[in-house]
Backbone bond lengths (Angstrom), bond angles and torsions (degrees), N, CA, C in turn:
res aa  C-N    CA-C-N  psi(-1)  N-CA   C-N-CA  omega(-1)  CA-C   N-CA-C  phi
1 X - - - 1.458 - - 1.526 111.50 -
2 X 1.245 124.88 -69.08 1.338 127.58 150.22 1.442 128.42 -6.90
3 X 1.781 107.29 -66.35 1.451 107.48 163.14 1.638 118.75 -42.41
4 X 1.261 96.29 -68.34 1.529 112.21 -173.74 1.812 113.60 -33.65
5 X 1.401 116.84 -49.65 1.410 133.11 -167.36 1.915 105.34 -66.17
6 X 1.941 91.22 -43.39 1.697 97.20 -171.33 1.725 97.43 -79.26
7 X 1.026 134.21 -25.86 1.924 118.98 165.62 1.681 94.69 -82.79
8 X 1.277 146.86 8.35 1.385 92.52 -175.33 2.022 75.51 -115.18
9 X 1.407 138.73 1.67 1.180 127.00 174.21 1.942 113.59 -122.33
10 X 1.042 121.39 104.05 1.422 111.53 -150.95 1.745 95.46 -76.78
11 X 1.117 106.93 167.94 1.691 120.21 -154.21 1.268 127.04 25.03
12 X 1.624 118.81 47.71 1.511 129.58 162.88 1.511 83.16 -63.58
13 X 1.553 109.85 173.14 1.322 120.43 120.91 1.985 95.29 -156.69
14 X 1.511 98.71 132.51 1.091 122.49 -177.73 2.229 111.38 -99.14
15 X 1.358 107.02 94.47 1.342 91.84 -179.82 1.803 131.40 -25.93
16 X 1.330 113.23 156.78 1.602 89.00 159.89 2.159 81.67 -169.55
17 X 1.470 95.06 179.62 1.555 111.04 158.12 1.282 122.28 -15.05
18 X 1.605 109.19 -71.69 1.218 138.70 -148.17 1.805 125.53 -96.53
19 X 1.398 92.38 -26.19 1.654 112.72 177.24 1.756 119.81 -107.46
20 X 1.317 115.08 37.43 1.306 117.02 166.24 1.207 119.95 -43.31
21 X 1.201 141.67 120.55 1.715 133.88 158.20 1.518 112.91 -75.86
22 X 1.154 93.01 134.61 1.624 117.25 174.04 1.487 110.76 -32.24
23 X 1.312 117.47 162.72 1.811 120.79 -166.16 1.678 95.33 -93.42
24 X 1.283 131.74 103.89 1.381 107.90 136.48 1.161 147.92 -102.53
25 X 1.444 134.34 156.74 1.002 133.64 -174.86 1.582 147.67 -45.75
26 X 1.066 132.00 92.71 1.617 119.15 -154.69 1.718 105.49 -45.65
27 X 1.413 100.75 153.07 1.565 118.12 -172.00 1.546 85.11 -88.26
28 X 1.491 155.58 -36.30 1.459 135.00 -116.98 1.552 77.41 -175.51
29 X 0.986 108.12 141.19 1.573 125.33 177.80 1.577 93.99 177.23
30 X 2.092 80.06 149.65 1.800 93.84 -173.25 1.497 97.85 -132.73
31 X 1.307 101.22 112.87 1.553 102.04 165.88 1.700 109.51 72.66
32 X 1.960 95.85 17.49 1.658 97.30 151.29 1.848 89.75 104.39
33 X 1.154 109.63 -20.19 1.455 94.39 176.37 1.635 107.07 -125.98
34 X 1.590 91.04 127.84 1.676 124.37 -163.26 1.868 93.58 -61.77
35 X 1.253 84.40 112.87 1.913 107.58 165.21 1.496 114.38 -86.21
36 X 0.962 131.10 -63.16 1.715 151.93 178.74 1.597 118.47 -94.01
37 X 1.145 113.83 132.18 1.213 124.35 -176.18 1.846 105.49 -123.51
38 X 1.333 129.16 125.40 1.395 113.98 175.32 1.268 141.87 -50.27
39 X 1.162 127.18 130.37 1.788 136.38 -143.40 1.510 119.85 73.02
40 X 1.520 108.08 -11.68 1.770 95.96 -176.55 1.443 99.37 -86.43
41 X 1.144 110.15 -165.07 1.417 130.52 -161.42 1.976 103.43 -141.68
42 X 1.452 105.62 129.52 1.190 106.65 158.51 1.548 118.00 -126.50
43 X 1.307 107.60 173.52 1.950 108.91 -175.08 1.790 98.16 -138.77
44 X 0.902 114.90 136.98 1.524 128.12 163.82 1.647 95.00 -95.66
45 X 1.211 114.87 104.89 1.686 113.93 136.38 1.621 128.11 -87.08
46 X 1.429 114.22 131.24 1.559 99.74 168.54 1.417 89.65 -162.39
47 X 1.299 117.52 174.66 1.940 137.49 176.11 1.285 75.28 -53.54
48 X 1.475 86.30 154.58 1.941 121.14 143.43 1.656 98.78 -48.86
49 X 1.732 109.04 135.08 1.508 133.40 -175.65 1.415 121.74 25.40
50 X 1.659 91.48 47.68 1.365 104.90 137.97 1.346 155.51 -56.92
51 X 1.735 102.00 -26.14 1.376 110.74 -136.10 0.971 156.00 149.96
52 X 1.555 88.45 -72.48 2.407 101.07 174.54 0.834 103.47 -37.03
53 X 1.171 118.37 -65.90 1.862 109.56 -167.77 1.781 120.79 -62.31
54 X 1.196 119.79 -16.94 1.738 110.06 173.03 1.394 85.31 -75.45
55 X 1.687 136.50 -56.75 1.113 144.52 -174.42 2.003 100.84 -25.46
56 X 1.356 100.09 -69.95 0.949 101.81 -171.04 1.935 118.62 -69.11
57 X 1.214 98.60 -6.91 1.449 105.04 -169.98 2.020 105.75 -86.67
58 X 1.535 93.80 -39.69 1.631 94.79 153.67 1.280 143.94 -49.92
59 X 1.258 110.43 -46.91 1.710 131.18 175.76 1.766 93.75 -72.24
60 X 1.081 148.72 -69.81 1.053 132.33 128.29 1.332 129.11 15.59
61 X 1.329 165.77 -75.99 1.106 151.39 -72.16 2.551 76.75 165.85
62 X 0.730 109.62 -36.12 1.359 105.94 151.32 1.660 138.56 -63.38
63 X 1.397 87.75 -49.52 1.302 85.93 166.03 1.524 124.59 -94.29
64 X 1.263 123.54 -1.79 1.324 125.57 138.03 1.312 129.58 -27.07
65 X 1.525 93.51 -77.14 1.780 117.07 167.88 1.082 100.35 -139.14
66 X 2.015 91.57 140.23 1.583 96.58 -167.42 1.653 99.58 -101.24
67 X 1.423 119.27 20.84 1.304 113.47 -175.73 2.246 115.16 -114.34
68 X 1.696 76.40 24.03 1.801 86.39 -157.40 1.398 101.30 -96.43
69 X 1.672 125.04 178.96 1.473 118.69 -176.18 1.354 100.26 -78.56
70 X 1.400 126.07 115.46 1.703 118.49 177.23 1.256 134.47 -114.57
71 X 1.977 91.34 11.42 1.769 105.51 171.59 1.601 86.48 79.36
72 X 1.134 131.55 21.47 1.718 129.93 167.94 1.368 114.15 79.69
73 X 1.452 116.24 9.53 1.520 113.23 156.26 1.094 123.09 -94.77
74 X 1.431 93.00 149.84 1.604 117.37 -165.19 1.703 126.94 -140.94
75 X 0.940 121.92 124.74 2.007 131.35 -149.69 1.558 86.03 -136.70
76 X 1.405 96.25 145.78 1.757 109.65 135.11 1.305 99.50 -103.75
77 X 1.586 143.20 19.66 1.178 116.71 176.62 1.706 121.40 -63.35
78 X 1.304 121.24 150.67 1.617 121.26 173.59 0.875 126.43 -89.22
79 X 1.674 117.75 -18.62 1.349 98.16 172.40 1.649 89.25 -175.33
80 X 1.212 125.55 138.76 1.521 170.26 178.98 1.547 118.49 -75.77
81 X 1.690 98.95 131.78 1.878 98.99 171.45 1.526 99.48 -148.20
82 X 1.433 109.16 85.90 1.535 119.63 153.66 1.458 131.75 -68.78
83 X 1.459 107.69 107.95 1.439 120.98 -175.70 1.172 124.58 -87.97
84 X 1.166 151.70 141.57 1.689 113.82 -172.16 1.920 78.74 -163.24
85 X 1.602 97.38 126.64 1.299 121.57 -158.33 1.693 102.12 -108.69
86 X 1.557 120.66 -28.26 0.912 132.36 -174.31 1.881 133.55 -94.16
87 X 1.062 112.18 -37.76 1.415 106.63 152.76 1.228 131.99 -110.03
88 X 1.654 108.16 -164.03 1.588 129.83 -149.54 1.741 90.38 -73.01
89 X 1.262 114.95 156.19 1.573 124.91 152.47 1.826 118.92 -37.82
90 X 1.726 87.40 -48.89 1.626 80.28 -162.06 1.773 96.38 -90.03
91 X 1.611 125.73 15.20 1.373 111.83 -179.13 1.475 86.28 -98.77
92 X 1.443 117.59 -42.65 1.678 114.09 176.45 1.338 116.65 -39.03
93 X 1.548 115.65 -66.30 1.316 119.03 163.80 1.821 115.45 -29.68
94 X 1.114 119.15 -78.30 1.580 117.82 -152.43 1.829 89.52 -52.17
95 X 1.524 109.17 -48.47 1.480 100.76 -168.82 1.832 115.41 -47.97
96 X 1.963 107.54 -28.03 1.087 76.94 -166.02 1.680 111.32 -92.89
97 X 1.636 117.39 11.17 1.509 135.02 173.10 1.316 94.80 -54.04
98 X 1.562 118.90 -61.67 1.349 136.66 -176.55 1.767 108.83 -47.16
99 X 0.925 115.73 -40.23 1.402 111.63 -174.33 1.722 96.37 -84.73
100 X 1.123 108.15 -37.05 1.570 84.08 -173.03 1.274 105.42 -79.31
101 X 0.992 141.78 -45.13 1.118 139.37 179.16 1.858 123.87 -27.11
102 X 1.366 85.74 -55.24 1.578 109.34 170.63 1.695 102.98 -63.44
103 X 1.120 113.89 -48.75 1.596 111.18 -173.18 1.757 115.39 -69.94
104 X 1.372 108.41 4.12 1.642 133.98 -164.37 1.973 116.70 43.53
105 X 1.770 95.20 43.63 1.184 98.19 170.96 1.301 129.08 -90.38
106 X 1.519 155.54 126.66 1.384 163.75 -126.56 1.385 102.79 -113.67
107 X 1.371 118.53 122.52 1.854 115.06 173.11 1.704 89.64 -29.73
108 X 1.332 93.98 164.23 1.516 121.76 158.58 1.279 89.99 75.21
109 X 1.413 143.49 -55.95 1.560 138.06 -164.81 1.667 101.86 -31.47
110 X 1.455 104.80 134.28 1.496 82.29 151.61 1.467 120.67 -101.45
111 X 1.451 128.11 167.23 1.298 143.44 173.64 1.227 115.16 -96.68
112 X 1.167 119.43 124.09 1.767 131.12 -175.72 1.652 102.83 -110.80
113 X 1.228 126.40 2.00 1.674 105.20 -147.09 1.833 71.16 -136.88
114 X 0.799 146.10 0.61 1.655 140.56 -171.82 1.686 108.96 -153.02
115 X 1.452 93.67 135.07 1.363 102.12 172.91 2.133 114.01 -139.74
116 X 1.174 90.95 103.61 1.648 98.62 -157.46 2.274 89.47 -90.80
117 X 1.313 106.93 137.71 1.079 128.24 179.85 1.413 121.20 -141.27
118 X 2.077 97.97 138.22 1.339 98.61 175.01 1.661 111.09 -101.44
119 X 1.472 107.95 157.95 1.499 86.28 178.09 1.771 92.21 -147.59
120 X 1.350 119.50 22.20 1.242 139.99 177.08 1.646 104.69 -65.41
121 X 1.223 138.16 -12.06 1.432 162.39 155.39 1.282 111.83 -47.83
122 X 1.292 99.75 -65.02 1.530 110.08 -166.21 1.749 107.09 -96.41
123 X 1.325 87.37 142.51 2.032 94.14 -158.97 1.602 104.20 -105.97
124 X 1.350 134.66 -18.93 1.395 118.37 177.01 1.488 106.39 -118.75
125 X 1.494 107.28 159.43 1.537 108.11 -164.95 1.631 100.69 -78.47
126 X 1.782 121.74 -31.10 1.169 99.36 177.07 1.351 120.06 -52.06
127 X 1.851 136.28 -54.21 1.026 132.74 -164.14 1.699 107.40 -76.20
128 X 1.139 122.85 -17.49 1.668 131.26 156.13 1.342 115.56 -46.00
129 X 1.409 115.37 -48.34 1.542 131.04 172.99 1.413 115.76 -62.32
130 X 1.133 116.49 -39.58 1.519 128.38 -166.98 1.811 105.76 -79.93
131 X 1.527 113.89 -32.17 1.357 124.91 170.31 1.160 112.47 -70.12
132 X 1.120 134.39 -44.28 1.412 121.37 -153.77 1.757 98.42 -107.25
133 X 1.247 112.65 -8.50 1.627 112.45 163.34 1.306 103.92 -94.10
């Protein structure tokens, strides 16, 4: 039955016994246990000034340099695209002082491995979509 369903809809895949996929390695792990796996998707929920964002300013600022304080995250990722839909320019800004800082990057350096974005500008998701593709 299974067979039958995965040829008649192309890229099902329906678990079973017999069709395990191979182990890979998490991309993002904190403190040794793998959060992210490549192609999935994760979400931080929490209150207003919680967090997410140092959260996110670590993972960040890790994969910058992987030898920096990162709150115990840890990537081989190479390189980073922080979008941030929700605040001001100049809160985007300080956050991303904050990340470099943490990542022990020097004004003027440039950054090759991170690309931090505002998109708090732009008001509908179609033309949101059209930017970031």
């Amino acid at each position: 039955m299974v067979e039958e369903i995965n040829n008649i809809v192309e890229g099902l895949f329906i678990p079973t016994w017999d069709n395990k996929p191979p182990y890979r390695k998490p991309i993002l792990s904190v403190n040794g246990v793998g959060i992210l796996k490549f192609q999935n998707i994760s979400c931080i929920i929490a209150a207003p000034g919680s967090g997410k964002s140092s959260v996110c300013e670590s993972i960040i600022s890790s994969v910058i340099n992987k030898d920096c304080d990162s709150l115990g995250f840890e990537t081989e990722i190479e390189s980073i695209l922080y979008i941030d839909f929700e605040r001001a320019e100049e809160d985007v800004w300080t956050s991303f002082a904050r990340t470099m800082n943490r990542a022990k990057v020097k004004p003027g350096e440039t950054i090759e491995k991170a690309n931090i974005i505002s998109l708090r500008n732009v008001s509908n998701a179609k033309d949101r979509k059209a930017k970031i593709e």
